[in-house]
C-alpha positions as CSV (number, residue, x, y, z in Angstrom):
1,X,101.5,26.6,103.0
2,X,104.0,29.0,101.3
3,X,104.9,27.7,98.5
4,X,103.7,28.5,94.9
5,X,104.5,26.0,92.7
6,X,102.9,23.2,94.1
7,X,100.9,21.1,92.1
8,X,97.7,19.8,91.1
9,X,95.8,18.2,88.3
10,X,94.0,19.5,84.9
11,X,91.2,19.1,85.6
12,X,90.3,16.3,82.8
13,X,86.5,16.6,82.6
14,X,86.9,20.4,81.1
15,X,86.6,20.5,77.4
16,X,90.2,21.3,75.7
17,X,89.1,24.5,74.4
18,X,88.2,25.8,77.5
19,X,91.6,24.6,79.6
20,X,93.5,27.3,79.1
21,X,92.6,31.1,79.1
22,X,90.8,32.7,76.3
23,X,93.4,35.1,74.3
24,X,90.5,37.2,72.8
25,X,86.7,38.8,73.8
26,X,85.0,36.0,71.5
27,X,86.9,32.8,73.4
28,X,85.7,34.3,76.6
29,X,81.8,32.4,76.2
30,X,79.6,31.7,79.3
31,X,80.4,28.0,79.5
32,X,83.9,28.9,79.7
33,X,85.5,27.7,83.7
34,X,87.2,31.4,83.4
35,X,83.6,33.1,84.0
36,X,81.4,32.7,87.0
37,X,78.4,31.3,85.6
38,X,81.3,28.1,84.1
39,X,83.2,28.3,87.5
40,X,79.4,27.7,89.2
41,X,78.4,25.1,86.5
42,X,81.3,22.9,87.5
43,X,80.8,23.5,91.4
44,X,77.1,22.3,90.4
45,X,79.0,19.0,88.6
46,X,81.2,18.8,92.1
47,X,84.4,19.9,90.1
48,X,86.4,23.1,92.1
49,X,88.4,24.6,89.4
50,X,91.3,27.1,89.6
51,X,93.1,28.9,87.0
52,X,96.3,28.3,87.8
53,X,99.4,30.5,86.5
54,X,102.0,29.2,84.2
55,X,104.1,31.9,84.7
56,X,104.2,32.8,88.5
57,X,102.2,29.6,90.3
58,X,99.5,31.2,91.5
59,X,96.5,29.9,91.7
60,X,93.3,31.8,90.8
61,X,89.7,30.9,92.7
62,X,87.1,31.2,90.7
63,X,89.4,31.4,88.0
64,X,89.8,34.5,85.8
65,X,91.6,35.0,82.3
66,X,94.3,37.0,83.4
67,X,96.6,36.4,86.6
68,X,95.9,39.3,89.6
69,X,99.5,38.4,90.3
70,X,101.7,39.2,87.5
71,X,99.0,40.1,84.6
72,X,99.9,36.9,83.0
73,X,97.2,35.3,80.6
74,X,99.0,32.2,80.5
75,X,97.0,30.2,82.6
76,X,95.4,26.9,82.5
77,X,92.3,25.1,84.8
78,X,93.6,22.7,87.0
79,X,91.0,21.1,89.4
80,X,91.1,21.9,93.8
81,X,91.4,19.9,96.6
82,X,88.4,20.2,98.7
83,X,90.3,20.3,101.6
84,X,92.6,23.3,103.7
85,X,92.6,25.1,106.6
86,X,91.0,28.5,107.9
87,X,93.7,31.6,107.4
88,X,90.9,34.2,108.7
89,X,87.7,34.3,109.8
90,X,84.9,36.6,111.0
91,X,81.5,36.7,112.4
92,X,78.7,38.7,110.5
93,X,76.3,40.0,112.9
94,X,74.1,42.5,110.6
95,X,73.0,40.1,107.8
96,X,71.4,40.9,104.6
97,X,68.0,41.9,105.1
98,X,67.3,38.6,103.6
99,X,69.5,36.4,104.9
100,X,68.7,38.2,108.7
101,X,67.3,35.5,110.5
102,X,71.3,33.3,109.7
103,X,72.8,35.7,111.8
104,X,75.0,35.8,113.1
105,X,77.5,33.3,111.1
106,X,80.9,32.7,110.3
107,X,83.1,33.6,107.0
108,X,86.3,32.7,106.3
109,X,88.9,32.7,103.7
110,X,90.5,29.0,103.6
111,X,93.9,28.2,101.6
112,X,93.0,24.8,100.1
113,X,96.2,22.4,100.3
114,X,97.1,23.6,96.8
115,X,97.5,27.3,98.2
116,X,94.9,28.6,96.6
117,X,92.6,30.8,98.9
118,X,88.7,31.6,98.7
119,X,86.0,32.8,101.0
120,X,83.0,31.0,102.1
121,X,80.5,30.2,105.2
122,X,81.9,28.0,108.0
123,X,79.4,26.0,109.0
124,X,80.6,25.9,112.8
125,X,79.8,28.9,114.7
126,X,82.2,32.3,115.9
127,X,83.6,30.7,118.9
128,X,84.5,27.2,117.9
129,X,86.0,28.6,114.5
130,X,90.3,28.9,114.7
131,X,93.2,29.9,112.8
132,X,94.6,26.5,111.2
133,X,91.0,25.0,111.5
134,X,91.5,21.9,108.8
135,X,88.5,22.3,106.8
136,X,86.3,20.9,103.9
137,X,84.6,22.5,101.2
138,X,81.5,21.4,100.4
139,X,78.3,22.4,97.8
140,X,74.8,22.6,98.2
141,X,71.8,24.1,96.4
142,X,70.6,27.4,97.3
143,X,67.8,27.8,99.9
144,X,65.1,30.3,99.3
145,X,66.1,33.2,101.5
146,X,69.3,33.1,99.5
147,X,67.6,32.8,96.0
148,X,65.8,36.1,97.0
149,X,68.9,37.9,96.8
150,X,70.9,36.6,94.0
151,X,70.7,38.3,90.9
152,X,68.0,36.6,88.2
153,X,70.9,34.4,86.3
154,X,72.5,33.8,89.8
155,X,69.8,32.0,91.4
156,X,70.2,28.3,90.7
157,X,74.6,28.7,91.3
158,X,75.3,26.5,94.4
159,X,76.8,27.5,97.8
160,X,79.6,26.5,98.8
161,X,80.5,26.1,102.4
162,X,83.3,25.0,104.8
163,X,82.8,21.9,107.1
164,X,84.9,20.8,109.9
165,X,87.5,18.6,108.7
C-alpha cells in the first residue's frame, strides 16, 4: 500500500458545491465535508469522505481545504473504503478521567485500501491486535461517558471504530 494515485469514487451523494475545496473564507460553511462538523455529518449518513489531491494523490482523512502534502487547494471529496489494515497500534492504559473505566484499549492508525490513513479504537484488545491486521471501519453513536467529554457542538458526532475484518 504505497502507491498514491490509486483511485476511488466522488462521492456522489455530496452536493456539487461542496466537492471540491472552498477557494475563499465564505465557501468554507459548516455543512461543508472539508470541516469536521460536515466530515461527522456524513459519517452520521454512513458516507467516509476524503479530500483527495489532484495534484500530488494524497488522500486527506477528515478532509481539509488544503493538502498537508504539497499545500495544494486543488482537491476534491472522494468517498473511502471501509476496509484496510492496522499500520500501528497502541494500548492506552491512563484514560481520560471520563472514559477511565475503558481502559485500557487499543488505537490504531489504519491505511484504508485507498491509502488513506486515520486513527481510531480497535475494538479487539492489546494482545490480539497486529501489524497487517485487515480491518473494518465502522460507526456508532456516542455513549454517555464519551458525550461528557466532547465539546457542546461535538456531542452528537459518531465514533468511529475498527472491527476485525
Amino acid at each position: 500500500m504505497s502507491d498514491n494515485t490509486k483511485s476511488t469514487d466522488t462521492d456522489a451523494e455530496t452536493p456539487d458545491e461542496y466537492a471540491t475545496a472552498p477557494r475563499s473564507p465564505e465557501e468554507l460553511t459548516s455543512d461543508s465535508p472539508f470541516t469536521l462538523p460536515g466530515f461527522f455529518a456524513a459519517l452520521d449518513e454512513g458516507r467516509l469522505l476524503a479530500a483527495a489531491c489532484e495534484a500530488c494523490g494524497t488522500r486527506l482523512v477528515p478532509p481539509r481545504p488544503a493538502c498537508y502534502d504539497c499545500g495544494s487547494r486543488d482537491l476534491r471529496i472522494e468517498r473511502q473504503p471501509e476496509t484496510g489494515e492496522v499500520v500501528s497500534y497502541t494500548e492506552v492504559r491512563t484514560a481520560p478521567p471520563a472514559l477511565a473505566d475503558r481502559a485500557p484499549y487499543t488505537v490504531a492508525i489504519v491505511e484504508l485500501d485507498s491509502e488513506a490513513r486515520l486513527t481510531g479504537r480497535l475494538t479487539v484488545p492489546y494482545a490480539d491486535a497486529a501489524i497487517g491486521m485487515p480491518v473494518e471501519f465502522s460507526v456508532r453513536a456516542p455513549e454517555a461517558d464519551e458525550r461528557e467529554m466532547a465539546l457542546a457542538h461535538e456531542q452528537d458526532w459518531p465514533i468511529h471504530e475498527f472491527d476485525p475484518a
